[in-house]
C-alpha atoms as one frame of an Amber mdcrd trajectory, in Angstrom:
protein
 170.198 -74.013 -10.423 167.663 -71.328  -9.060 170.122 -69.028  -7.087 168.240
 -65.970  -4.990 169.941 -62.997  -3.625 168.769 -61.769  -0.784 169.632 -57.780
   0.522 168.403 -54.122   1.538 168.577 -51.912   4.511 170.078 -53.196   7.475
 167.125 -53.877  10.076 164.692 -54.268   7.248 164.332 -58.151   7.937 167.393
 -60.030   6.105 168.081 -62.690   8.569 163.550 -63.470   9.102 164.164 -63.818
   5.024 166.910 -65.855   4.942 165.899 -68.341   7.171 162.399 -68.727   5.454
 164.641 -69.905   2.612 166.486 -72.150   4.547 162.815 -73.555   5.550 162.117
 -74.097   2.125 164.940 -76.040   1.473 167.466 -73.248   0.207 171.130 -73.615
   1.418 171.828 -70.456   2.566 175.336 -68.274   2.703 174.959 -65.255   4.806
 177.222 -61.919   3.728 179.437 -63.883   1.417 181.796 -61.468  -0.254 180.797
 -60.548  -3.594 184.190 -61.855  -5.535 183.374 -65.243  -3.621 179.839 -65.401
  -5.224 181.196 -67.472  -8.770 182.957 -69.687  -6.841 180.651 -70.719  -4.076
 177.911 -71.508  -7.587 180.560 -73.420  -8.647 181.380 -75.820  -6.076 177.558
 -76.018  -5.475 177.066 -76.982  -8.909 179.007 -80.055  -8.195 177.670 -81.238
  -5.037 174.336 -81.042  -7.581 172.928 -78.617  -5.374 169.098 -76.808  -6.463
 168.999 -73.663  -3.980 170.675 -71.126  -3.225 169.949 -68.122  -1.155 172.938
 -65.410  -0.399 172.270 -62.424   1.527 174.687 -59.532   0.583 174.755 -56.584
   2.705 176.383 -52.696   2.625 179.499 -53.959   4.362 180.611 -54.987   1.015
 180.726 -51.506  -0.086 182.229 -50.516  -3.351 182.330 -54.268  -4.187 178.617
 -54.130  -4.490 178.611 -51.962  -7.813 179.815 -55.302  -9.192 177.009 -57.136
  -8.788 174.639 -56.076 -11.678 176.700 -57.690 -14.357 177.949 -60.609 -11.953
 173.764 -61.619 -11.759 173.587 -60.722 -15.856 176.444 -63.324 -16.631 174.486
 -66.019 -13.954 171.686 -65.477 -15.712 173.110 -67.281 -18.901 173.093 -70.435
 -17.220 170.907 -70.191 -14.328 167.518 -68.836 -12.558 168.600 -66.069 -10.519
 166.094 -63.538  -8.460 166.701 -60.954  -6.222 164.758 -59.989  -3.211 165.267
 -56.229  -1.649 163.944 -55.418   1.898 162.948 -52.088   3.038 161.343 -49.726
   5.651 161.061 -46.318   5.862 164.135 -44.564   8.280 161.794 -43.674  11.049
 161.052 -47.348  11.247 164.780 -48.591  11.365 165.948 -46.081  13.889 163.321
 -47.637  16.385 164.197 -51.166  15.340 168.028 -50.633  16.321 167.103 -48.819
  19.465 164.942 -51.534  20.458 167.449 -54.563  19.859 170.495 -52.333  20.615
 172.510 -53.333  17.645 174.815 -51.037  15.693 174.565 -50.350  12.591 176.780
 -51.942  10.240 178.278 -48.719   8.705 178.643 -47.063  11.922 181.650 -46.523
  13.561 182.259 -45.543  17.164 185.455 -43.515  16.594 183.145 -41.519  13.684
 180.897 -38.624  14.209 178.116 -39.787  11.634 174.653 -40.823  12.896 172.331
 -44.078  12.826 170.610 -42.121  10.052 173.728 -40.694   7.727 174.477 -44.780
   8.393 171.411 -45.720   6.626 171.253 -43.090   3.946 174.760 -43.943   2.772
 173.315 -47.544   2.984 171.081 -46.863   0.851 173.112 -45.155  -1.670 175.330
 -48.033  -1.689 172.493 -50.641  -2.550 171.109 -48.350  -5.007 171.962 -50.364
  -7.953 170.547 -53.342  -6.811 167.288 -52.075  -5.617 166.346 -51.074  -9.499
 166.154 -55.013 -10.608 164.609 -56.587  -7.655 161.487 -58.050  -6.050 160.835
 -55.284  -3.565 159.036 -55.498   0.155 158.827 -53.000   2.606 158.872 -54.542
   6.059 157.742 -51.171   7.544 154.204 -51.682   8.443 154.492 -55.994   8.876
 155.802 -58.089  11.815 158.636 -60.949  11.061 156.423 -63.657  10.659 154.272
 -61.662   8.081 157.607 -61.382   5.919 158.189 -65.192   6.516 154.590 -66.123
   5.298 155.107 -64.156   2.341 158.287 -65.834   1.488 157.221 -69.182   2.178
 153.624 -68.716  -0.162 156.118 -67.973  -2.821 158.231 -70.213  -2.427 155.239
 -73.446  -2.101 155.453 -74.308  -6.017 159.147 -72.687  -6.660 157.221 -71.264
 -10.203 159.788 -69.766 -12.436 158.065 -66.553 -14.584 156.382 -63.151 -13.314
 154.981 -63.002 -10.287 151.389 -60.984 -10.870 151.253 -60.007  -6.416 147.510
 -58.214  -5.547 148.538 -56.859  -2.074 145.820 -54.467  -0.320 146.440 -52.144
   2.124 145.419 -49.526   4.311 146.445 -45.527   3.033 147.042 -44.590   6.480
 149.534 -47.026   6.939 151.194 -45.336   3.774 151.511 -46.684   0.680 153.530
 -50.170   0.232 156.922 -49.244  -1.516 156.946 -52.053  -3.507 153.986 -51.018
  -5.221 154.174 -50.810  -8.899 150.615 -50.114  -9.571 148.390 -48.684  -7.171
 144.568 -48.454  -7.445 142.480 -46.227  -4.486 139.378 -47.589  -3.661 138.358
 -45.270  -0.731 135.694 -44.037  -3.079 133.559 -46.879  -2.589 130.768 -48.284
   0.039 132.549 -48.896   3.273 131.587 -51.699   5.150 133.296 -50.275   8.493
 130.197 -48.198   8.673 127.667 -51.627   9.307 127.658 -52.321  13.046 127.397
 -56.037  12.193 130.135 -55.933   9.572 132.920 -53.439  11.324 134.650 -56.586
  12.958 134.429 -58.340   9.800 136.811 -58.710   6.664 136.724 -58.905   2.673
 137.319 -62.430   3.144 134.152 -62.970   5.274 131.098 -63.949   2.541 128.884
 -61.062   5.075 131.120 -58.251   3.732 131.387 -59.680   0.421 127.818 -59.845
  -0.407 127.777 -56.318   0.895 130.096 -55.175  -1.566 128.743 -57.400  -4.702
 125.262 -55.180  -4.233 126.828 -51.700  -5.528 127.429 -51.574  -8.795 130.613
 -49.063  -8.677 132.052 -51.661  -6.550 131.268 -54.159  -9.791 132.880 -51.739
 -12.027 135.730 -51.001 -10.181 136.514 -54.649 -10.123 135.921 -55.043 -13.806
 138.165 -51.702 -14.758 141.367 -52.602 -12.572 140.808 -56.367 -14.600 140.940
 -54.417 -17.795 143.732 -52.647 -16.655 145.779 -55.556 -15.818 144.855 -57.731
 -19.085 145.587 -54.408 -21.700 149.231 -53.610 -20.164 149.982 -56.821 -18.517
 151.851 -58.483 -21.916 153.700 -55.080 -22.179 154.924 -56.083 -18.554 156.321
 -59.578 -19.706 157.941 -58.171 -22.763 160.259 -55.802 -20.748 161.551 -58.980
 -18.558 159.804 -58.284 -15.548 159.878 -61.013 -12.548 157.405 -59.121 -10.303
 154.418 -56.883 -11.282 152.952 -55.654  -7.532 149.492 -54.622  -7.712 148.532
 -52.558  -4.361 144.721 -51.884  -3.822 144.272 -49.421  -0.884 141.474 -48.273
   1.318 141.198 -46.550   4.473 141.754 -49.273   6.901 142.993 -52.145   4.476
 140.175 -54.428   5.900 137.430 -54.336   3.863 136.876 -53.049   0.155 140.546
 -53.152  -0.573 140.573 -56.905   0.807 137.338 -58.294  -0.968 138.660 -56.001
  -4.626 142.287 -58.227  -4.140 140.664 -61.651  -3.477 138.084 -61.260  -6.150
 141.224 -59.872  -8.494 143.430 -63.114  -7.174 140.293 -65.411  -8.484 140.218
 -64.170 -11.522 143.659 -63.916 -12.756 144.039 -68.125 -11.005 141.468 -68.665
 -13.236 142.788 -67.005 -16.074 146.050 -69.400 -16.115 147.711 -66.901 -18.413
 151.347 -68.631 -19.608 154.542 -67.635 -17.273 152.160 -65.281 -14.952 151.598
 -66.784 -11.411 149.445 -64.760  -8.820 150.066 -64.183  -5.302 147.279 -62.155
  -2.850 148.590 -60.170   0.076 147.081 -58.755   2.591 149.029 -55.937   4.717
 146.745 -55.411   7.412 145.166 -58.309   7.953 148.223 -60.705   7.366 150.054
 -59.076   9.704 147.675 -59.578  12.735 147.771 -63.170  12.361 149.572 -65.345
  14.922 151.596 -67.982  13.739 154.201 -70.436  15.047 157.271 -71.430  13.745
């Protein structure tokens, strides 16, 4: 059974998650209580169920501290991932003002604030944060998160995820990030009339970029990079290894340095690695439906 866990910070995006998985076929369980977690697996198990998502949030409180070795005995006998949603404070306080919800932590007849709310939330989740697949929903829309969640979930591939997310640096840099590469030394396209409305993706910017040879190297040194340290990354257990290329405006050089980086490692089929490309900036102006 492939079982996912779904949590963070309240207003981070756990309900836009959760139904992607239901979209993909999961059944989902929103805030089940964590000593109901065994026995929900259980009765799934014999209705032959596949998926499971089960979003856990802070109103568990203490209980939460349980669930480290809880997923450590699952993963005897099952596939289980976690997924951990995030945004910077700033962010949540304006996401609660807009929608007018309370926080779950916050009590009228208390004198804490929205924000002593969400740091305590975030001391409470603590634990779980440190063996998960990490996003920060700060800087994307809802249907950017969904899109994510659904290009992962297309083939359901069971090993480490290799993600190549770029990304502008005045945006800040993604949290998830576990290695980060700045490319702001390089060419910038933004400064061509006929390419500033362009992207990395467009084959006008690209054979821009392909012309300098720093650009070339660049490409070829993160590559090396990756392929040196990536076994040591499989050894330790890892599910997700985020690579974050950055530029100024996350629309050009970072964008054609992740494709091109996507491409090679697809090629590369190396054994339990799939790849995933993100793009911050650009996937988050796109319109969809549904």
């Amino acid at each position: 059974m492939r079982i996912q866990l779904i949590t963070g910070i309240s207003g981070s995006g756990k309900s836009v998650a959760l139904r992607a998985f239901e979209d993909a076929g999961y059944d989902c369980v929103d805030n089940l209580p964590v000593s109901l977690i065994e026995q929900l697996i259980e009765t799934m198990e014999g209705e032959r169920c596949q998926y499971i998502a089960i979003a856990i949030d802070a109103r568990r409180g203490a209980s939460i501290s349980e669930l480290p070795a809880l997923l450590k005995k699952l993963r005897h006998q099952h596939q289980v991932d976690v997924l951990f949603l995030n945004a910077d404070t700033n962010t949540l306080v304006q996401r609660f003002s807009e929608t007018r919800r309370r926080h779950p932590l916050s009590h009228p007849n208390q004198s804490s604030t929205l924000i002593d709310a969400i740091e305590k939330e975030r001391e409470l989740l603590a634990p779980l944060s440190n063996e998960a697949q990490q996003i920060d929903t700060g800087h994307i829309p809802a249907h950017t998160l969904r899109h994510w969640i659904a290009d992962q979930l297309k083939e359901r591939p069971i090993g480490l995820a290799l993600i190549f997310e770029s990304f502008a640096f005045k945006g800040g840099v993604p949290s998830e990030a576990d290695i980060v590469f700045d490319v702001r030394c390089l060419p910038n396209p933004h400064y061509e009339v006929a390419l500033r409305d362009q992207n990395g993706l467009d084959q006008a910017v690209a054979d821009y970029l392909c012309q300098f040879p720093e650009v070339s190297q660049m490409l070829t040194d993160i590559e090396s990079h990756i392929q040196k340290w990536l076994p040591h990354y499989l050894k330790d257990g890892r599910s997700y290894l985020t690579v974050a290329i950055g530029c100024t405006g996350g629309q050009h050089r970072s964008v054609y340095l992740v494709h091109q980086l996507q491409q090679f490692f697809s090629k590369a089929a190396i054994k339990d690695v799939y790849v995933l490309e993100r793009h911050r900036e650009l996937d988050s102006k796109k319109v969809r439906i549904g």
